[in-house]
PQR file of N, CA, C, O and H, with PARSE charges and radii, in Angstrom:
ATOM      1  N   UNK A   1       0.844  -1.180   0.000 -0.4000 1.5000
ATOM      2  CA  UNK A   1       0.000   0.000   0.000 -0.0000 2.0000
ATOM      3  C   UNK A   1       0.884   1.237   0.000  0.5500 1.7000
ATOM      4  O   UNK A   1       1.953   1.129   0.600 -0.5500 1.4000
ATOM      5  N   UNK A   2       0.607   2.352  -0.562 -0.4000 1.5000
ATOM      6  CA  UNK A   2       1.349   3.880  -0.511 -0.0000 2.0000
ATOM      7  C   UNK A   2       0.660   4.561   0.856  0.5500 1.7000
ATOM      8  O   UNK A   2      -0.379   4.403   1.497 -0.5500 1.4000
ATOM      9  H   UNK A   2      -0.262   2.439  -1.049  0.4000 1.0000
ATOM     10  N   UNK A   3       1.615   5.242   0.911 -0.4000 1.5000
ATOM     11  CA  UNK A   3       1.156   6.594   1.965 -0.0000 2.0000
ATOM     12  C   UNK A   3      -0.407   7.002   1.947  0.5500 1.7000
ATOM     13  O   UNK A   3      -1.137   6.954   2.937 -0.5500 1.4000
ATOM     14  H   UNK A   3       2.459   5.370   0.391  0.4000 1.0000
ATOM     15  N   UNK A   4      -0.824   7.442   0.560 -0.4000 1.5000
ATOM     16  CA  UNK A   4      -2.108   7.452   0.248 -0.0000 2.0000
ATOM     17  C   UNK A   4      -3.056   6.649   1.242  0.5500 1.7000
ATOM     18  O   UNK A   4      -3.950   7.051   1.986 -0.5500 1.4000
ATOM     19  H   UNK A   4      -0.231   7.481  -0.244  0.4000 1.0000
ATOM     20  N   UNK A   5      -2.636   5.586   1.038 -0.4000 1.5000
ATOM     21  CA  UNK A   5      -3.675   4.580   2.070 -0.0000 2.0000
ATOM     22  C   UNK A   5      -3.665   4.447   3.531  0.5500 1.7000
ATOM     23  O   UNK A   5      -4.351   3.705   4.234 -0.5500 1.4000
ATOM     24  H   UNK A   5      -1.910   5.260   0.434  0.4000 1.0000
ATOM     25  N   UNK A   6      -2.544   5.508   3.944 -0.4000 1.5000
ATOM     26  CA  UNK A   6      -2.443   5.619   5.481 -0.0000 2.0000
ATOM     27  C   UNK A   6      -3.761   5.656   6.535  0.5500 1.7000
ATOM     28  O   UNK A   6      -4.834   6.150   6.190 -0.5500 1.4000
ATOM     29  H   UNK A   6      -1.986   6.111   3.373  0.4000 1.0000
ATOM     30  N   UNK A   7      -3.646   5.361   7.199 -0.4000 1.5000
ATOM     31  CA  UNK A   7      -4.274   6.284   8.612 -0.0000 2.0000
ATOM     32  C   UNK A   7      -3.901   7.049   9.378  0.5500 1.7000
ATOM     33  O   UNK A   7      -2.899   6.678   9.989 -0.5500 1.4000
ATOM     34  H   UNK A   7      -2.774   4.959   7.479  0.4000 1.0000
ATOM     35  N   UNK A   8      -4.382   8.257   9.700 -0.4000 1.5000
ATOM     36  CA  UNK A   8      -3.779   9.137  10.529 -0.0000 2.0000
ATOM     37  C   UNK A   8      -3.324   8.954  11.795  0.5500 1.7000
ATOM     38  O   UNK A   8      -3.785   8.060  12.505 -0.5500 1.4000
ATOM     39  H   UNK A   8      -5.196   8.559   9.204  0.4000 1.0000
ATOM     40  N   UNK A   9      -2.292   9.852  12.239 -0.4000 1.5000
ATOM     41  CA  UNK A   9      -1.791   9.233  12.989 -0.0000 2.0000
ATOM     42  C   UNK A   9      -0.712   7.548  13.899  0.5500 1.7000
ATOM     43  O   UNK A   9      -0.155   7.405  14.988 -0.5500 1.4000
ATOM     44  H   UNK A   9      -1.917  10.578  11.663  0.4000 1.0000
ATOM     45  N   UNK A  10      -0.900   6.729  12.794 -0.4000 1.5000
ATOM     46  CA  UNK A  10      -0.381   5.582  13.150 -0.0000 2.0000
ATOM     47  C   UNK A  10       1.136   5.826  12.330  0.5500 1.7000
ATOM     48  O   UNK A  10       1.448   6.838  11.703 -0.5500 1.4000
ATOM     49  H   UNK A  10      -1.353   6.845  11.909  0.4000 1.0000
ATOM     50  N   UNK A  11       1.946   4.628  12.526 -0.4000 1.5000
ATOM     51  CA  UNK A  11       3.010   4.571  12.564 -0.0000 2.0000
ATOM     52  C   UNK A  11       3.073   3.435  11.555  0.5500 1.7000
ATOM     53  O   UNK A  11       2.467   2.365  11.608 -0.5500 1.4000
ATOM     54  H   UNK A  11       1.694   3.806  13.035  0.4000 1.0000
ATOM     55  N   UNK A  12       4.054   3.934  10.483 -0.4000 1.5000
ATOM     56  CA  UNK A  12       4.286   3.190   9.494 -0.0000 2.0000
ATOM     57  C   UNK A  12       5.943   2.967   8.925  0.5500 1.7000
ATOM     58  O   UNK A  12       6.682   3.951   8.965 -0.5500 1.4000
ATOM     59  H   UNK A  12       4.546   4.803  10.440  0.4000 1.0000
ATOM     60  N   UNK A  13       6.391   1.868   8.488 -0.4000 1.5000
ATOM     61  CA  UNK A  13       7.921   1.945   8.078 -0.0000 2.0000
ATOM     62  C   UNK A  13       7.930   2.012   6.377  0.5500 1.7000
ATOM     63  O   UNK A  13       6.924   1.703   5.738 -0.5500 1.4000
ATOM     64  H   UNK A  13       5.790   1.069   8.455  0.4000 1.0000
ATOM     65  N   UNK A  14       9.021   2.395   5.812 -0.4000 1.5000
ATOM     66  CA  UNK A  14       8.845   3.081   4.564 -0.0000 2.0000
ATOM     67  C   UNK A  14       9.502   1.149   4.103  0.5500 1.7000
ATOM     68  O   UNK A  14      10.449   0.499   4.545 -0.5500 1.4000
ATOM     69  H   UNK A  14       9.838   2.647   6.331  0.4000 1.0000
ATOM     70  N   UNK A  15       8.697   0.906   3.316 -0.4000 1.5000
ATOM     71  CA  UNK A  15       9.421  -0.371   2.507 -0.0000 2.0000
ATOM     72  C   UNK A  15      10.066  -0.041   1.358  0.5500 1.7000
ATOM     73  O   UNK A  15      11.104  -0.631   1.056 -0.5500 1.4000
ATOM     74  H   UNK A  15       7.927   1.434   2.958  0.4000 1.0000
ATOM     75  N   UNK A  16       9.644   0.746   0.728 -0.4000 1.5000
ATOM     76  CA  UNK A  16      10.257   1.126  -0.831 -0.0000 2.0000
ATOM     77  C   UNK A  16      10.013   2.576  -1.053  0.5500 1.7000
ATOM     78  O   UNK A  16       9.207   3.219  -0.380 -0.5500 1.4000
ATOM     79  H   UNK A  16       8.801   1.225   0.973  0.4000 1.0000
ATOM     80  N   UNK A  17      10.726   3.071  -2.010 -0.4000 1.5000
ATOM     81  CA  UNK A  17      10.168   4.515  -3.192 -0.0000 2.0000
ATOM     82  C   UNK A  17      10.228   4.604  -4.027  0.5500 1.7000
ATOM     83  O   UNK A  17      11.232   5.234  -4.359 -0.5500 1.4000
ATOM     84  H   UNK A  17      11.380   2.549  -2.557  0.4000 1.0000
ATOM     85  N   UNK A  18       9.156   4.041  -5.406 -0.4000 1.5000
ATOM     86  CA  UNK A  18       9.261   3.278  -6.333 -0.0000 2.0000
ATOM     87  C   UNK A  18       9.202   5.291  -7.235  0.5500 1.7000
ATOM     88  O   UNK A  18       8.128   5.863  -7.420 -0.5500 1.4000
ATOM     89  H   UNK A  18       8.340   3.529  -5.136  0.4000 1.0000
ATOM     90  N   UNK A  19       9.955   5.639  -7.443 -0.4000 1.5000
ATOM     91  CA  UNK A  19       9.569   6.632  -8.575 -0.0000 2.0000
ATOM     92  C   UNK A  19       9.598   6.894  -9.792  0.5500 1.7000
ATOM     93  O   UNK A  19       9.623   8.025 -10.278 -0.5500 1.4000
ATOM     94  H   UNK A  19      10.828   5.175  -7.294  0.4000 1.0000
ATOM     95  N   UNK A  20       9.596   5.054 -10.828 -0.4000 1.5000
ATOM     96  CA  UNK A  20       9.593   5.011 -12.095 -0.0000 2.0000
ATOM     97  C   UNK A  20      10.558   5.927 -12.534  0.5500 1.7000
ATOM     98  O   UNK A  20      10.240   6.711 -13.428 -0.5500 1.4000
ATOM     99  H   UNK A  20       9.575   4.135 -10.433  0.4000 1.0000
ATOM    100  N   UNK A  21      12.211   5.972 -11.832 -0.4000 1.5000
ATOM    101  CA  UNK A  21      13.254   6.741 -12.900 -0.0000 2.0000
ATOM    102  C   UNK A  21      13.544   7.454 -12.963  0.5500 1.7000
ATOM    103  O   UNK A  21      14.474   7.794 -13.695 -0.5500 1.4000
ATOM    104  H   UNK A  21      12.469   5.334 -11.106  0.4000 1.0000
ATOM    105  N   UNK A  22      12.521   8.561 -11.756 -0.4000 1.5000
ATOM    106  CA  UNK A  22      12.621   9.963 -12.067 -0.0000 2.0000
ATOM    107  C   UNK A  22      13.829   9.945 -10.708  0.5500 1.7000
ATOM    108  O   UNK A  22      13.762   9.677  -9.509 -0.5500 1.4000
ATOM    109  H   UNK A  22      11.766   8.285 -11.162  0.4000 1.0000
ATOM    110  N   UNK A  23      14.719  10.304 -11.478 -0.4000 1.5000
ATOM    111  CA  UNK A  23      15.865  10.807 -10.541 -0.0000 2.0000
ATOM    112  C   UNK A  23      15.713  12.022  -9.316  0.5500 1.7000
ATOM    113  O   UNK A  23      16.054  12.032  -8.133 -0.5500 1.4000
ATOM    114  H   UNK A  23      14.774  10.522 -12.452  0.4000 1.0000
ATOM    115  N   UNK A  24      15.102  12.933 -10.104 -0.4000 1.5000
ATOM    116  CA  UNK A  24      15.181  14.179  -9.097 -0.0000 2.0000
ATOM    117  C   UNK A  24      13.684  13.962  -8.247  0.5500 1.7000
ATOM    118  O   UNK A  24      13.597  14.606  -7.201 -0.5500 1.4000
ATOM    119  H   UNK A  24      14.825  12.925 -11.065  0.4000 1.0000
ATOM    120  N   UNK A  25      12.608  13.174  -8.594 -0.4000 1.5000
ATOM    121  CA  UNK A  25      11.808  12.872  -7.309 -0.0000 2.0000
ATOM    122  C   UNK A  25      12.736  11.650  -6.463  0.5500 1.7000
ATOM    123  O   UNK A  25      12.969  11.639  -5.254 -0.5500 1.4000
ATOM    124  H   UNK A  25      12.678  12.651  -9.443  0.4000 1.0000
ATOM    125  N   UNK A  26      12.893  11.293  -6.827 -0.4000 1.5000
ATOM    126  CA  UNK A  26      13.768  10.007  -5.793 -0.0000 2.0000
ATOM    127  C   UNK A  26      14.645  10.991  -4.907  0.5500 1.7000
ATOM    128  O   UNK A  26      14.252  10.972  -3.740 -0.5500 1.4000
ATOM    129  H   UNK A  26      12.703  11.303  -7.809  0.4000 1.0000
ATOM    130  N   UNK A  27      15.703  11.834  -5.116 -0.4000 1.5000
ATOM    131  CA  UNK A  27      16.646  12.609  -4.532 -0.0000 2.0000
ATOM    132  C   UNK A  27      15.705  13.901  -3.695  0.5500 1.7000
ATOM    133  O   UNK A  27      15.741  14.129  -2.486 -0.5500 1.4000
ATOM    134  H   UNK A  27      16.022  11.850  -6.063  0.4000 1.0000
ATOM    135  N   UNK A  28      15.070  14.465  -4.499 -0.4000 1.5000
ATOM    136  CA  UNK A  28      14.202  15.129  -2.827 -0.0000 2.0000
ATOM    137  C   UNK A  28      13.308  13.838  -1.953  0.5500 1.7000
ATOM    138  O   UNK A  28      12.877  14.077  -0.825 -0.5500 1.4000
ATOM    139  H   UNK A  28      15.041  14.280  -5.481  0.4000 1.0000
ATOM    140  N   UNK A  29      13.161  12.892  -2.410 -0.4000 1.5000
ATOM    141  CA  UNK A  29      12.317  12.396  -0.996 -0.0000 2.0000
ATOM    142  C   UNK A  29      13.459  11.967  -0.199  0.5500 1.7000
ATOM    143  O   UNK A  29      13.405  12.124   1.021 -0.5500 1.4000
ATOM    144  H   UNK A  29      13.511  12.698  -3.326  0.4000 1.0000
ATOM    145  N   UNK A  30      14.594  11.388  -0.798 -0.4000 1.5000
ATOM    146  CA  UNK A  30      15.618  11.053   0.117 -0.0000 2.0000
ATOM    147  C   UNK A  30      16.151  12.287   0.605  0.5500 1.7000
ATOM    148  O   UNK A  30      16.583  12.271   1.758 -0.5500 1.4000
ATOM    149  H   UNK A  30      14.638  11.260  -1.789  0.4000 1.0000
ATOM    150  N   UNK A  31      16.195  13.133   0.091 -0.4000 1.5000
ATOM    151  CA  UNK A  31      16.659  14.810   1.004 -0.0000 2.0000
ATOM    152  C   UNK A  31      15.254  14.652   2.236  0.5500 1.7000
ATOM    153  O   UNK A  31      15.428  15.157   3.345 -0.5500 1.4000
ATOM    154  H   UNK A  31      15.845  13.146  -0.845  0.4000 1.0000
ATOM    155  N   UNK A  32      14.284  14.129   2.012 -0.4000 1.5000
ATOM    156  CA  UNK A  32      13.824  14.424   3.289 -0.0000 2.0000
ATOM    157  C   UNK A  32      13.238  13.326   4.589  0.5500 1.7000
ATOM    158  O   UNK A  32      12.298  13.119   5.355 -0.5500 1.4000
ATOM    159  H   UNK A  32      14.142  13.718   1.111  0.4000 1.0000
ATOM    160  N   UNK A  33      14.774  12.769   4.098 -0.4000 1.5000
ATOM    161  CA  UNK A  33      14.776  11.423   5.042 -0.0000 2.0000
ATOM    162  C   UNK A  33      13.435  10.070   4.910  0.5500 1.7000
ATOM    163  O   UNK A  33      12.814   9.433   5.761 -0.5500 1.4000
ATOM    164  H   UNK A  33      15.539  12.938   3.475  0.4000 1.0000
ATOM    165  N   UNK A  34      13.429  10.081   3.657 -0.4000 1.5000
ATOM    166  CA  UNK A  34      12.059   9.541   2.738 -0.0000 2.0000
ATOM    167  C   UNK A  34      12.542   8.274   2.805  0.5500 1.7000
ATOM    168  O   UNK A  34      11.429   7.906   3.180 -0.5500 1.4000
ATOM    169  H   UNK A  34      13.933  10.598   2.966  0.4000 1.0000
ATOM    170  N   UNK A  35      13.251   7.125   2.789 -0.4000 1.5000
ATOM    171  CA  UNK A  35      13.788   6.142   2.258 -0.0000 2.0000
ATOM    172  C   UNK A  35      13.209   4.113   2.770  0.5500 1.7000
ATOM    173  O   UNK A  35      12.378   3.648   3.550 -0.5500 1.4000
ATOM    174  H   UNK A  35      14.155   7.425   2.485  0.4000 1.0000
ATOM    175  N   UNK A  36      13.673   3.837   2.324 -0.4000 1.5000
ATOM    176  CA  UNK A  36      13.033   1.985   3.296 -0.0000 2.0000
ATOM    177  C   UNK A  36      14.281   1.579   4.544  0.5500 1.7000
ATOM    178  O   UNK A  36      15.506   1.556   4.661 -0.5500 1.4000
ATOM    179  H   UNK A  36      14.348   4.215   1.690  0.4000 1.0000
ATOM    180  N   UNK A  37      13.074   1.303   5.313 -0.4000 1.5000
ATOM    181  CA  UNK A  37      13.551   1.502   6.657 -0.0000 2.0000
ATOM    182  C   UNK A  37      12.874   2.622   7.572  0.5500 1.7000
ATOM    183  O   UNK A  37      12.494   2.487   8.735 -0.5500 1.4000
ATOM    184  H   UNK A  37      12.079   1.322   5.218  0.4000 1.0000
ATOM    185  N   UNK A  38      12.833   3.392   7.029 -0.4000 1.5000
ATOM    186  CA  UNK A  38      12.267   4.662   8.313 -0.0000 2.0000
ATOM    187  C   UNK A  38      10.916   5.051   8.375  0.5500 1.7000
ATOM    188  O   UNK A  38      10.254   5.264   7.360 -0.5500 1.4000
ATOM    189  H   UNK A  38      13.141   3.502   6.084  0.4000 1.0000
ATOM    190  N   UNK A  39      10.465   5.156   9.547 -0.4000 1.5000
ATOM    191  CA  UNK A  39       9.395   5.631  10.344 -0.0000 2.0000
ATOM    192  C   UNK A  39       8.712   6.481   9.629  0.5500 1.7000
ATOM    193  O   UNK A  39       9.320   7.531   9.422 -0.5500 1.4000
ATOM    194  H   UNK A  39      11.003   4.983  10.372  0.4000 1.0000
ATOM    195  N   UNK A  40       7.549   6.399   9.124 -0.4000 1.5000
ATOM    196  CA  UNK A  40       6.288   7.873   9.290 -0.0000 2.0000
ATOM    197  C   UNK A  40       5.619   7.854   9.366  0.5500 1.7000
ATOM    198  O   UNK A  40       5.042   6.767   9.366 -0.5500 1.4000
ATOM    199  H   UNK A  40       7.055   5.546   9.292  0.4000 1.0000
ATOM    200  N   UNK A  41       4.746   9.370   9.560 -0.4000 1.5000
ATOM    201  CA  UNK A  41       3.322   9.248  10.062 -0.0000 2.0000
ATOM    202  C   UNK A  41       2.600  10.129   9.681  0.5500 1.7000
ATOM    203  O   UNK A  41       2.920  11.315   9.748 -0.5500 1.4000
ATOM    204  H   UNK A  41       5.215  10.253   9.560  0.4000 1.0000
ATOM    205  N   UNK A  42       1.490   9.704   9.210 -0.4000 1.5000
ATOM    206  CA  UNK A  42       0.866  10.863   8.682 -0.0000 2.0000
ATOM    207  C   UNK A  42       0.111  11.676   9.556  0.5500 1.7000
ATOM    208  O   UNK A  42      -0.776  11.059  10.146 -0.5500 1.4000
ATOM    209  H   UNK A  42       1.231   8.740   9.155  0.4000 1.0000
ATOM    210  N   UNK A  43       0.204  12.895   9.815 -0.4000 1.5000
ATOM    211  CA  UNK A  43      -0.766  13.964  10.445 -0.0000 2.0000
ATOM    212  C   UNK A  43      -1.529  14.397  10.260  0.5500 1.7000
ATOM    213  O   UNK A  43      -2.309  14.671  11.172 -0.5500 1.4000
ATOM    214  H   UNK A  43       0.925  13.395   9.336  0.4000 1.0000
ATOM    215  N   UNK A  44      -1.867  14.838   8.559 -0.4000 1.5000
ATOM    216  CA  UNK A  44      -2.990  15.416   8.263 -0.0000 2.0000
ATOM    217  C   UNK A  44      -3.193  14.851   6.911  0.5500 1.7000
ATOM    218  O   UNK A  44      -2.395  14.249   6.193 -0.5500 1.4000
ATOM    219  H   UNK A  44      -1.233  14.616   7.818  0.4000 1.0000
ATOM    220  N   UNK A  45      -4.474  15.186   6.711 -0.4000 1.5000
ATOM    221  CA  UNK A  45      -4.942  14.876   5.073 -0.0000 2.0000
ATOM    222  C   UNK A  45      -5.692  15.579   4.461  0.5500 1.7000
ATOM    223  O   UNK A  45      -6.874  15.236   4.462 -0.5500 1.4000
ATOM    224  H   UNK A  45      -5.122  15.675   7.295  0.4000 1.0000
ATOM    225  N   UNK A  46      -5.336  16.707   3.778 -0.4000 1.5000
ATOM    226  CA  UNK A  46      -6.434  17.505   3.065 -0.0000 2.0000
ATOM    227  C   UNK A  46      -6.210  17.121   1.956  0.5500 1.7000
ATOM    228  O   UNK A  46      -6.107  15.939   1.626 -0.5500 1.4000
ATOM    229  H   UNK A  46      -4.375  16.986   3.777  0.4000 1.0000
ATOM    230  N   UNK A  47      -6.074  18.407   1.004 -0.4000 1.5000
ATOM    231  CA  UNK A  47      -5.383  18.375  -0.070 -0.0000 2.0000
ATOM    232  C   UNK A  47      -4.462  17.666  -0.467  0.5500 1.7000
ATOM    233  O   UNK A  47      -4.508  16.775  -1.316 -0.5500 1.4000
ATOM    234  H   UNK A  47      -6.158  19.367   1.273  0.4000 1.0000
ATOM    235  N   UNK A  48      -2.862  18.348   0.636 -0.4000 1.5000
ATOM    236  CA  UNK A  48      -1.875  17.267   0.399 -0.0000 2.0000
ATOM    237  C   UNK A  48      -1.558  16.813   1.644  0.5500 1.7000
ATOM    238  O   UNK A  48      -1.947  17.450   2.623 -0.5500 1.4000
ATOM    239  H   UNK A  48      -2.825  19.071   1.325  0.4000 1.0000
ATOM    240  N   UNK A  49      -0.833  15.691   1.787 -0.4000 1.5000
ATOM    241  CA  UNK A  49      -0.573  15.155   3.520 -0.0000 2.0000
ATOM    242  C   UNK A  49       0.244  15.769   3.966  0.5500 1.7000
ATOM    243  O   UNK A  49       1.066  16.302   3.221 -0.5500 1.4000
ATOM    244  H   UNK A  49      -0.517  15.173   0.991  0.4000 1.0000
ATOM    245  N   UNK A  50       0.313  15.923   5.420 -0.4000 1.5000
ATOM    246  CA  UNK A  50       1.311  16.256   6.204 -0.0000 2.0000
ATOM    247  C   UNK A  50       1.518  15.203   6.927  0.5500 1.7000
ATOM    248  O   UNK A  50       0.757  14.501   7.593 -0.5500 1.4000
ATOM    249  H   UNK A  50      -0.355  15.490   6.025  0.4000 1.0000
ATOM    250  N   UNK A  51       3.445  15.145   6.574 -0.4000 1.5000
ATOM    251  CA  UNK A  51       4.047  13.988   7.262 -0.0000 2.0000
ATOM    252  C   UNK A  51       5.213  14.435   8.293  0.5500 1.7000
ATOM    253  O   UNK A  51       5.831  15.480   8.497 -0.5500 1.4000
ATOM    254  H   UNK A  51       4.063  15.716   6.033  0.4000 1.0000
ATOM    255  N   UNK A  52       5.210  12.835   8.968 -0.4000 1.5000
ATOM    256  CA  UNK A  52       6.315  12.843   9.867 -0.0000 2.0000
ATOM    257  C   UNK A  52       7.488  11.876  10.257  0.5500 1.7000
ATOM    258  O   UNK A  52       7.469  10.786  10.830 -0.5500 1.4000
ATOM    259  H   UNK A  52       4.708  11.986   8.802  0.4000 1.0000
ATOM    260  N   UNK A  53       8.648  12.735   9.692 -0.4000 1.5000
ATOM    261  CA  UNK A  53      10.154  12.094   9.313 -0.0000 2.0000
ATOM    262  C   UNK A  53      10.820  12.115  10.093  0.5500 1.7000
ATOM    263  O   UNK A  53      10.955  13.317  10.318 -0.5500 1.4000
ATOM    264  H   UNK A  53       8.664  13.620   9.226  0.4000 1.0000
ATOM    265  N   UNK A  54      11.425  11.580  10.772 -0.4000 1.5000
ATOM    266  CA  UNK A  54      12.862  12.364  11.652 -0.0000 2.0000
ATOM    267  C   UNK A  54      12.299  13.109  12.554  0.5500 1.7000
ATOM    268  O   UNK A  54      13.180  13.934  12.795 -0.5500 1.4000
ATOM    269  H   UNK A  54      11.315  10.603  10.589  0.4000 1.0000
ATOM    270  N   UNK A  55      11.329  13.380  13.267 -0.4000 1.5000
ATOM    271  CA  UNK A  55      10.893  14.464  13.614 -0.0000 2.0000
ATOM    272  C   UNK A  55      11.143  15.945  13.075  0.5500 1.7000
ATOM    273  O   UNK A  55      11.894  16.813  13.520 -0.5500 1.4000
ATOM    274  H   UNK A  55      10.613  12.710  13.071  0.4000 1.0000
ATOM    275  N   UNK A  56      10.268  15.962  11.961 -0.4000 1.5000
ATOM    276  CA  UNK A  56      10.042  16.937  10.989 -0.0000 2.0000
ATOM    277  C   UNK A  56       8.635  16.511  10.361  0.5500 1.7000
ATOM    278  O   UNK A  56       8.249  15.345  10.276 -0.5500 1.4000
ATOM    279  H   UNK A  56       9.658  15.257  11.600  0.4000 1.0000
ATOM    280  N   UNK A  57       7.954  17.601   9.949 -0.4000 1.5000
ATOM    281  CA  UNK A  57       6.856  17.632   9.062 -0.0000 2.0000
ATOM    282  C   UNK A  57       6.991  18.373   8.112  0.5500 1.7000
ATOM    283  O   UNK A  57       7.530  19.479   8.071 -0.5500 1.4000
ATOM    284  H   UNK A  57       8.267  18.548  10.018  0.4000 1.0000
ATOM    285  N   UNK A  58       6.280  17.513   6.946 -0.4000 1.5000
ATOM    286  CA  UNK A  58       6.666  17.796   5.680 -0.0000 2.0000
ATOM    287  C   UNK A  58       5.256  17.935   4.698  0.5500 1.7000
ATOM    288  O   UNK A  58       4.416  17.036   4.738 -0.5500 1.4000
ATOM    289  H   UNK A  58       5.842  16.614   6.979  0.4000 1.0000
ATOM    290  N   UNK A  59       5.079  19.060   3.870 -0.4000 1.5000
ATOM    291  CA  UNK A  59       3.716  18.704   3.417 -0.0000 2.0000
ATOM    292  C   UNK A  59       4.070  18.357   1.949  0.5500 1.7000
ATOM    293  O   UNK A  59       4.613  19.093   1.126 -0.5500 1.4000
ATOM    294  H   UNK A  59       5.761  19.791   3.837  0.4000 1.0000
ATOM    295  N   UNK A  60       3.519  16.687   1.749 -0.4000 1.5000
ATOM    296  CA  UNK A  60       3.719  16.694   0.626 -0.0000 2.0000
ATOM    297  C   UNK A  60       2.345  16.070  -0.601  0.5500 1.7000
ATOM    298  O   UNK A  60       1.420  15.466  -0.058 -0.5500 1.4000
ATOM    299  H   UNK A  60       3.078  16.089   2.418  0.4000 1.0000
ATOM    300  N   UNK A  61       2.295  16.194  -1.748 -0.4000 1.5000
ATOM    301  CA  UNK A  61       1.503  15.993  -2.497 -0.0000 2.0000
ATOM    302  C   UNK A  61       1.135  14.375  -2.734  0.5500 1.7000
ATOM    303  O   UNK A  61       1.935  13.518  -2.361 -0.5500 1.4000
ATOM    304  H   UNK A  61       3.047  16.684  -2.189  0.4000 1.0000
ATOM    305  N   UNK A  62       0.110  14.082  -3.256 -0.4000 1.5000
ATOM    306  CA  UNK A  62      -0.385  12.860  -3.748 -0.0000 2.0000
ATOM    307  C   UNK A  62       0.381  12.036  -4.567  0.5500 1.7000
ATOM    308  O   UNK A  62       0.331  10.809  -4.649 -0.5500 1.4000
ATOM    309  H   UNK A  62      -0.541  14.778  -3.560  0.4000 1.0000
ATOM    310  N   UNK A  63       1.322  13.066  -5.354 -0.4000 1.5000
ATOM    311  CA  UNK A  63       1.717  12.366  -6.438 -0.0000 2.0000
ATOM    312  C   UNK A  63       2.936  11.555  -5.513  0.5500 1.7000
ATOM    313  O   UNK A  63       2.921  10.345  -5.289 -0.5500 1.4000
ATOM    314  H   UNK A  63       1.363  14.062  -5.287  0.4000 1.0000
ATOM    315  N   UNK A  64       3.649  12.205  -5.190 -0.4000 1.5000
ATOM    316  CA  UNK A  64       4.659  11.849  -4.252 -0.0000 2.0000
ATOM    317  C   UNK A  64       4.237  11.164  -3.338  0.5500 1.7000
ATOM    318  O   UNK A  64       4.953  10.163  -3.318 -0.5500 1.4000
ATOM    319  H   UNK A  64       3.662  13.188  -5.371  0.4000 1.0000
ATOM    320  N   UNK A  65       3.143  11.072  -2.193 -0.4000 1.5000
ATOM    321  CA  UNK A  65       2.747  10.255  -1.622 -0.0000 2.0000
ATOM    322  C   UNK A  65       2.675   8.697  -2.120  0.5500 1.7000
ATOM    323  O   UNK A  65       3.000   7.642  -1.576 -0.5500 1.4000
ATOM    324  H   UNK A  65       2.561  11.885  -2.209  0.4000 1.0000
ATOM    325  N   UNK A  66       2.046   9.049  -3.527 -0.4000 1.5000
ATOM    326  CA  UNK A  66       1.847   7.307  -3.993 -0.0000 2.0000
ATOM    327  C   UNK A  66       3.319   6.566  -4.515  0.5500 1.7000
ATOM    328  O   UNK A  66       3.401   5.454  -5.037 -0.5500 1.4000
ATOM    329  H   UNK A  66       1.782   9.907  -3.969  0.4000 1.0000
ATOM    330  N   UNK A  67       4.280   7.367  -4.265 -0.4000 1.5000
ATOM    331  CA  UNK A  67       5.521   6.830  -4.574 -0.0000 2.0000
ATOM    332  C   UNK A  67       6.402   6.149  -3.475  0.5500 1.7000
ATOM    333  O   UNK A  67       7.460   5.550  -3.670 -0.5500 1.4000
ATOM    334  H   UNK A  67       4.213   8.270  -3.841  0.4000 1.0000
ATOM    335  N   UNK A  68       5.732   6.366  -2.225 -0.4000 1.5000
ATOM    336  CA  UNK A  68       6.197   6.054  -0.663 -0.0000 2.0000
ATOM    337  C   UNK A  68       5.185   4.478  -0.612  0.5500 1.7000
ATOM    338  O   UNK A  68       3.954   4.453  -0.647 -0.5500 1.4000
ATOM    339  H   UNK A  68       4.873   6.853  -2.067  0.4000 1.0000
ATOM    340  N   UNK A  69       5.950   3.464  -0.539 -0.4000 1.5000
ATOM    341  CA  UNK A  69       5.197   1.997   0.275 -0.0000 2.0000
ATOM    342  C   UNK A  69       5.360   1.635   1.500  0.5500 1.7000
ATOM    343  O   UNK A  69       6.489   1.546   1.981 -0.5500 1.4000
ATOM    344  H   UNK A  69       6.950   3.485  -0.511  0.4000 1.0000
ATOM    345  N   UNK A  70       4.226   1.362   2.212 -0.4000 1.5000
ATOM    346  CA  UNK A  70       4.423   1.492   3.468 -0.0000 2.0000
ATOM    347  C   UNK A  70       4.138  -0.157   4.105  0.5500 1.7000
ATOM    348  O   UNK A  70       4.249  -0.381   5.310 -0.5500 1.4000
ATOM    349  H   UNK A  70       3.308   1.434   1.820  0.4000 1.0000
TER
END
């Protein structure tokens, strides 16, 4: 399942970040401690989610969301 399919609030580990190639989405999610292995959580869900990395929140879009497996 992607980020997309989260529940708020719970705690999830990143398994993959599949971004079909695109180099420079792969390199900002890993700039923001995006990768398999680590912890997040989603906080909010409007528009776009607000997440939580490292202890940091990050608001990021759908498109990018569905590129995070959780």
């Amino acid at each position: 399942m992607t980020l997309n399919d989260a529940e708020l609030g719970k705690d999830y580990i990143i398994k993959a970040v599949n971004t079909d190639g695109d180099d420079e989405m792969e390199s900002f999610l890993f700039s923001l401690g995006c990768y398999s292995g680590e912890p997040i959580r989603v906080i909010d869900k409007k528009k776009n989610l607000v997440v939580s990395i490292k202890d940091a929140r990050y608001n990021i879009d759908p498109e990018l969301a569905s590129a995070i497996e959780i």
